[in-house]
N, C-alpha and C positions, 0 to 999 in steps of 0.2 A: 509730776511736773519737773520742769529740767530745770534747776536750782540754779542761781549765782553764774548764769552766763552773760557775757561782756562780749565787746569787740566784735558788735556786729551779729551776736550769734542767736540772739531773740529776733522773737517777728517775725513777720517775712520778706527778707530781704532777697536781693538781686545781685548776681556777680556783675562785675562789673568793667573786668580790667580787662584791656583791648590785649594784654599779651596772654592770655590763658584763654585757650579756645573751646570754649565750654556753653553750652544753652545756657541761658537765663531762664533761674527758676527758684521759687520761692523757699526760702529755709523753713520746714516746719518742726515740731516736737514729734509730729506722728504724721504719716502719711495716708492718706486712704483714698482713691483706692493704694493698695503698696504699691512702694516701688520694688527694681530689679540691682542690685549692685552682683558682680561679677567677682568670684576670686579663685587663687589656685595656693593649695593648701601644703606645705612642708611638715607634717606631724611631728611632732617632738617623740622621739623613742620612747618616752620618760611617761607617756600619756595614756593614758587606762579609763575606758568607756565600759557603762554598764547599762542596765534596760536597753539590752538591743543596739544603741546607739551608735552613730559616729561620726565624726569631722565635720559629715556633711548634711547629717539629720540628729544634734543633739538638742540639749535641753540650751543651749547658747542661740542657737540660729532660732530654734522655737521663740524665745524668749525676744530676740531681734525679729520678727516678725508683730508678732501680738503687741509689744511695748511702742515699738515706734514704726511698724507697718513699714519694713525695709524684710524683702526675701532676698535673702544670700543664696547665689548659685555659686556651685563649685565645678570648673571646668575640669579639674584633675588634681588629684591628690594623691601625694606618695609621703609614706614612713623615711625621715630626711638622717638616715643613717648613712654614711661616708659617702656625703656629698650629693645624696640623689635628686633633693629640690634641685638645686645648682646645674645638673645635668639634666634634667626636665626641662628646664626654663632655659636654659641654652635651646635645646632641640626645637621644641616650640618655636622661639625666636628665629632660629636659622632654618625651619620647614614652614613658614608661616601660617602656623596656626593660629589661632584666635588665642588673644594675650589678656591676663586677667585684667580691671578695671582697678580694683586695688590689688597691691600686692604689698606687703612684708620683707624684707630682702636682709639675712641677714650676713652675704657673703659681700666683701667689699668691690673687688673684682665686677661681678655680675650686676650688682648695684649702678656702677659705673658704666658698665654696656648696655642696660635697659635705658640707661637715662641719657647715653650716645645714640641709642637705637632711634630717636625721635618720635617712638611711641609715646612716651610720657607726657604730659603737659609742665608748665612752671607749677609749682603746686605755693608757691609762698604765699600770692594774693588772696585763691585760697582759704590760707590759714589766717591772713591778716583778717581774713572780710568774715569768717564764720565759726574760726575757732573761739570756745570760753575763755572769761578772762584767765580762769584756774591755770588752764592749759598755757596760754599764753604768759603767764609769771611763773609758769616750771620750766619752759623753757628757757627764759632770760636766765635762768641760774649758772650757766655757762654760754657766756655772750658767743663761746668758737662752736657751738655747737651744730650751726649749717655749714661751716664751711667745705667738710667731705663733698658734701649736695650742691654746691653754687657751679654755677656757669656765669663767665660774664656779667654778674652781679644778681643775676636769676636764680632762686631760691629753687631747683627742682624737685625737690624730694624733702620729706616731713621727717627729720631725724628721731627715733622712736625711742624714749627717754628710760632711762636705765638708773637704779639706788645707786647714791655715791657709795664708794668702796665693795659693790658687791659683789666685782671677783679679784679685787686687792686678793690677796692671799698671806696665812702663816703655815704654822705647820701644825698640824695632829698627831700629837702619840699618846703610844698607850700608856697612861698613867701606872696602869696597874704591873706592869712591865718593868717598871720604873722603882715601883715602890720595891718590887718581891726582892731585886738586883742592889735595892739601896743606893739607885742613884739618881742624881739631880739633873731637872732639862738641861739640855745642853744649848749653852748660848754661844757657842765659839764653834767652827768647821773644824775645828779638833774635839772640840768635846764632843761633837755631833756623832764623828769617829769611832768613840770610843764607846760610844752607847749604842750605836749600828753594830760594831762587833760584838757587843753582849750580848746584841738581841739575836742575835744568828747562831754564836755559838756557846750559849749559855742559856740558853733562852727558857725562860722560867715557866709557861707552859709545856715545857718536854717536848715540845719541836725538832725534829733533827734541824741541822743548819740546811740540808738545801731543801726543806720544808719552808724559810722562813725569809722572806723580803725586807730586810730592816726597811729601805726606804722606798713605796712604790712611786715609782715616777714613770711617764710616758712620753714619748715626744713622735709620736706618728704624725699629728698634725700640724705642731708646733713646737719650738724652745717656745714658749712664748705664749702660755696659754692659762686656762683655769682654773684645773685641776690635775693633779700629777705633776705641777709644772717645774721645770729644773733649771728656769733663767736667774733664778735667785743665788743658784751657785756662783753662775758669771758674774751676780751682784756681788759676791763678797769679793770679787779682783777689780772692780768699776764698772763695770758695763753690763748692760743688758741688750740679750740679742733680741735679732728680726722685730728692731723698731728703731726710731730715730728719739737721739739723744741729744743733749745738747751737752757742747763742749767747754773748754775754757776760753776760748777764743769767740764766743759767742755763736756759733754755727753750726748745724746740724749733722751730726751725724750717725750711721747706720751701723747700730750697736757690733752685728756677727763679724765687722772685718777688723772692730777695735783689737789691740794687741794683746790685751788682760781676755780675752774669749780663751789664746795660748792656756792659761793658769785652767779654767774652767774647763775645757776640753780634758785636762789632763787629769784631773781630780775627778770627772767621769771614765775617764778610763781605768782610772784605779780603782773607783767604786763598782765598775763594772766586773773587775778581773777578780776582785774578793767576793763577788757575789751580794754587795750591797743591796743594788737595785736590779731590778728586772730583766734576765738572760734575753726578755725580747724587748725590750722597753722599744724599741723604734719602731715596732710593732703597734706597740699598745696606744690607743686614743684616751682621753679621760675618763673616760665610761669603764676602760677596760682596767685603770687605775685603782679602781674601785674594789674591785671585786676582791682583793686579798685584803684590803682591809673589814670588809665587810664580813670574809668568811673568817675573818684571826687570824690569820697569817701574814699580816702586814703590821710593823712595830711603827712606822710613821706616813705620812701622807700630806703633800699639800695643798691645801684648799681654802674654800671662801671660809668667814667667818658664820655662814649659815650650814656648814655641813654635818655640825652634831645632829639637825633634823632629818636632816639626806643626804648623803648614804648611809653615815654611820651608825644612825640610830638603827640600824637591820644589825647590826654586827651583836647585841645580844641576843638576837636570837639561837647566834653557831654558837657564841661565850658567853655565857651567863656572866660571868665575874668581867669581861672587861669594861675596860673605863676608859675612854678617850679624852684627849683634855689638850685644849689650846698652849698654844704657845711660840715667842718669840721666831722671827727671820734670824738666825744665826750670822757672824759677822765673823768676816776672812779676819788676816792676820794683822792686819792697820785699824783692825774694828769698822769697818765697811760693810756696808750691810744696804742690796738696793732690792726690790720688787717690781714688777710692773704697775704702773697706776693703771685701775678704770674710765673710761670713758664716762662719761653721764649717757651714753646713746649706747644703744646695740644692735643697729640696722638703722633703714627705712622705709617709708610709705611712700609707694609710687602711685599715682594716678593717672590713667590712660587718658588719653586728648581728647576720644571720642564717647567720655560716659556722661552717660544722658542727666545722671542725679549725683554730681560730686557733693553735691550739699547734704546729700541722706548719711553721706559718710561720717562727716562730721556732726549729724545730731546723736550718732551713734557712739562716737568717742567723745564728744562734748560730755557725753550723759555720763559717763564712766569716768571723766577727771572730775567730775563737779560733787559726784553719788560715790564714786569706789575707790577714789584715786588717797585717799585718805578720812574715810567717813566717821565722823563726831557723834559721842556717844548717844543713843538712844537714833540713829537711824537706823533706816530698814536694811541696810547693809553691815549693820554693827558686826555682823558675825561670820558675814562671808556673802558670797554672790547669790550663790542656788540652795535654797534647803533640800537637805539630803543628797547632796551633793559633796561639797566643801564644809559643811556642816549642819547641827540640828540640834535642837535645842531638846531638853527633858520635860517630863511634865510639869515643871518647875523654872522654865525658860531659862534656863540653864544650858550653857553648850556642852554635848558630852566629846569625850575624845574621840578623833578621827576615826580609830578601828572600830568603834564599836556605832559606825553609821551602817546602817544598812548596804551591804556590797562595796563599803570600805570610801574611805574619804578618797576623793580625786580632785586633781587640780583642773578647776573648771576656766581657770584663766586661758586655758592653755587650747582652750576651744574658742575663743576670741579671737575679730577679725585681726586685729592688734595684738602678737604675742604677750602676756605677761599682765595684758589691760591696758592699765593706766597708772603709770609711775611718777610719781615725785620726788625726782633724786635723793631731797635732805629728807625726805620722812620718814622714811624706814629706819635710819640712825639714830633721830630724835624719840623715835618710839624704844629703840634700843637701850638708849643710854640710860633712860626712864626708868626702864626695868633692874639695869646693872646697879645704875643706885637702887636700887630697894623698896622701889615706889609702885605699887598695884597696880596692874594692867587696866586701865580705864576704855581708851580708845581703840576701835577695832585693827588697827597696826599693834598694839602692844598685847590685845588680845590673840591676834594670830601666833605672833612670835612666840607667845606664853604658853601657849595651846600643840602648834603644829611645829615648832621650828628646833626643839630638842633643847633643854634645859641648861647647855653650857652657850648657846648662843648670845646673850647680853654678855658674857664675859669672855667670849671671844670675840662682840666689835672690841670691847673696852681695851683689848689685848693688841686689835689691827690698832689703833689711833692710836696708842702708844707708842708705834715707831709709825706716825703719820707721814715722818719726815721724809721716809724710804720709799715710800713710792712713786714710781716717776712713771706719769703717763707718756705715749707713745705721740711726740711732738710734732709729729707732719701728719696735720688733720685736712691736709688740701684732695682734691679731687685726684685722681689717677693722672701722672704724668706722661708724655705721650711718648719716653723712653721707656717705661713702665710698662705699657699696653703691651711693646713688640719684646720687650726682650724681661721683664721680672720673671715669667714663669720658667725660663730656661737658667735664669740666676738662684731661683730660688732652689730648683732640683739640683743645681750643683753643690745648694751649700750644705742642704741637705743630703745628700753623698758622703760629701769630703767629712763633713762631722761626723756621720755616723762609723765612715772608716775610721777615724781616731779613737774614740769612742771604743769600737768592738777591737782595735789594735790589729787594724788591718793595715792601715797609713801610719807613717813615724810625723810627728807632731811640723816637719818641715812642711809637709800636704795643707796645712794652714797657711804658711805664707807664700805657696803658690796661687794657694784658693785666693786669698787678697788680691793677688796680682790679675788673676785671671778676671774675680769680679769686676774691679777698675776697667780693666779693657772690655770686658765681655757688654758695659753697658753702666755700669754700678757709677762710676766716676760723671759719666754724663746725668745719671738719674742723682748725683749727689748735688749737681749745680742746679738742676730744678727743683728739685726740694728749697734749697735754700731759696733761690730767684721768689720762689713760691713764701717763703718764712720773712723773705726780706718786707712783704709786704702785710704782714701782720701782726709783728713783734712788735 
């Protein structure tokens, strides 16, 4: 039975709202005969299918069948590595092909053109008239969180709810690195310094120094991103790039042309010319950030506080002895120290105008905020979604560890229509902290973390909320501006250029306050006054 639904979302109810142009039809728990809902699928790289399976015939879609008589069609699905959903779903759109019914959208750009395309419907009513109450009190938990998705006060798109702080970031290093050298984390961009140089050329594994990556960082996709990320440098001179900050003067601005990016710029190019970081880093995306930490060859790295479970917990496999271990955002020379804050959202859910059963969508996420989205001990989710899947219990109902399930634990969220499931921003931190104090894993959030998420995980949130203060999310949550549309991708490739020329000591550091100048004219200055025009109206 579908538990604790509100707002509409029992019985069988009727849409209703004359601006969403959709059939009227009844909500039910199960459908029968089934119905059809449509989607096109982005695989996560990270995703690993076994019995045969895949994307579009797993034990998920089975499951969305038989439970609630809803069959998922998959019109096309691609492996969504550098960018390839994004370039599918463009094509599609511009050869007009038949466009999914739901879709997931986690590029913002493309989000915004699917929902300009006038393919989509308004999706708010909707969610007022059919989502649970569950769903519907996660989402109030950050009141700004539709505004990306508004049109003229029209809700288009279901922003798809994401754990507070879960790609905040610190840093990773090697403990045991640490200890052989006899020295202490470094909390200062000088002390930082002086432990990247040990790690290079002293380096207590026997490493030769260009064996050895003191610190992997990547920026192929972003300053400004998850893992690998090196916007925290620029945090320790005031700003963080390719996002909007907010000033002294109360108004927004667009971190990469701030003056203090000068300092950070320069401090990567140092970093770069001693061989700190990554000979291709501009190269490298977060995936590829990984990999020397994972093989031992990387002395730091920065990432979420869940990354003792993934990546790094593979790294004893190359080194028995290493030890990774959380720790502080180091802080420039005024003790300034900033990171990028998370979002509570990490996409959206679009709904096509013309799908016959928007309502089967929602009995299907309804069921997973109400069942999975945080379930209380002794349910049938206690332990995970699919047995033998994500987990399995012993003859003793006991859950045993991941590896030792048959054909190896997989992330079965990650086959849901909904990336990730069903997220309750504050839950997964309250399960956290639970554990950091010392308190027995009871509820299946604290049992996962206990289980799957790598042993220094509780005490690396305890370590992110310690400098809570530093992170500063990314302040223009409005929809794409319409100086944005025609000229951000030619602003964004220049800044990306001129950085990277600094950076590798191609350009002398003046190539910065040309670039300023050039962004101003090129479009920057115009898209600075709609930002704001846009902030003015919801600060």
């Amino acid at each position: 039975m579908l538990s604790g639904c509100g707002g509409g979302a029992s019985g069988e109810k009727t849409a209703e709202s004359s601006d969403t142009p959709t059939v009227e039809n009844a909500y039910k728990e199960k459908y029968d005969p089934p119905v059809t809902l449509t989607t096109a699928w982005g695989i996560n790289p990270i995703a690993k299918f076994k019995n045969g399976e895949s994307i579009e015939n797993s034990v998920a879609t089975k499951w969305a069948k038989e439970k609630f008589g809803i069959e998922i069609k998959s019109l096309w699905s691609v492996t969504d590595t550098n960018g390839a959903f994004v370039t599918k779903m463009r094509l599609a759109m511009s050869s007009g092909q038949e466009m999914p019914e739901i879709v997931t959208v986690g590029d913002d750009l493309l989000a915004q053109d699917l929902i300009d395309s006038g393919m989509y419907q308004e999706a708010g009513p909707l969610f007022d008239k059919y989502a649970s109450d569950t769903w519907k009190k996660a989402m109030e938990l950050d009141p700004n969180i539709w505004n990306p998705y508004t049109r003229d006060g029209k809700r288009m798109g279901i922003p798809i709810l994401d754990y507070a702080y879960n790609n905040d970031y610190l840093l990773w290093i090697r403990q045991d690195w640490l200890d052989k050298l006899n020295l202490q984390a470094p909390k200062t961009i000088d002390e930082l310094e002086k432990v990247m140089d040990a790690f290079k050329n002293q380096n207590p594994d026997g490493l030769k120094p260009d064996q050895v990556i003191p610190l992997s960082l990547g920026f192929k996709t972003s300053m400004n991103t998850w893992m690998g990320d090196p916007s925290w440098i620029f945090g320790a001179y005031g700003t963080l790039p390719q996002q909007w900050n907010l000033t002294a003067d109360g108004k927004l601005e667009y971190g990469s042309v701030n003056p203090a990016m000068k300092q950070g710029l320069a401090k990567l190019n140092e970093w770069h010319a001693k061989g700190y970081i990554p000979a291709e880093a501009a190269l490298w995306d977060e995936n590829k950030t990984s990999e020397p930490a994972v093989a031992g060859t990387a002395g730091i790295i920065p990432g979420p506080y869940w990354m003792s479970g993934w990546p790094l917990q593979d790294t004893a496999k190359n080194v028995p002895t290493a030890v990774w271990k959380p720790i502080m955002i180091p802080t420039g020379p005024d003790g300034t120290a900033m990171r990028h804050g998370t979002k509570f959202s990490n996409g959206v859910i679009l709904i096509k105008k013309d799908m016959k059963h928007p309502e089967a969508f929602f009995t299907y996420q309804n069921y997973l905020f109400d069942n999975y989205a945080d379930p209380k001990p002794g349910s049938p989710y206690d332990y995970g979604l699919f047995e033998g899947y994500d987990y399995k219990l012993d003859d003793k109902g006991r859950p045993i560890p991941g590896e030792q399930i048959d054909g190896g634990y997989v992330n079965v969220t990650l086959y849901l229509l909904v990336h990730d499931g069903a997220r309750i921003p504050d839950a997964q931190m309250k399960a956290l902290m639970n554990l950091a104090d010392g308190k027995e894993p009871v509820t299946k959030l604290e049992k996962d973390v206990a289980l799957n998420y790598g042993k220094e995980t509780p005490a690396a949130a305890k370590i992110l909320l310690a400098q809570e203060e530093i992170s500063k999310k990314n302040l223009f949550t409005g929809p794409t501006t319409a100086t944005m549309k025609s000229r951000l991708d030619y602003l964004n490739k220049m800044e990306n250029q001129v950085f990277n020329e600094i950076i590798y000591g191609k350009s002398s550091m003046d190539a910065f306050d040309a670039f300023v100048k050039s962004w101003n004219s090129g479009g920057g200055e115009k898209i600075t006054q709609e930002v704001n025009a846009w902030y003015d109206t919801v600060k």
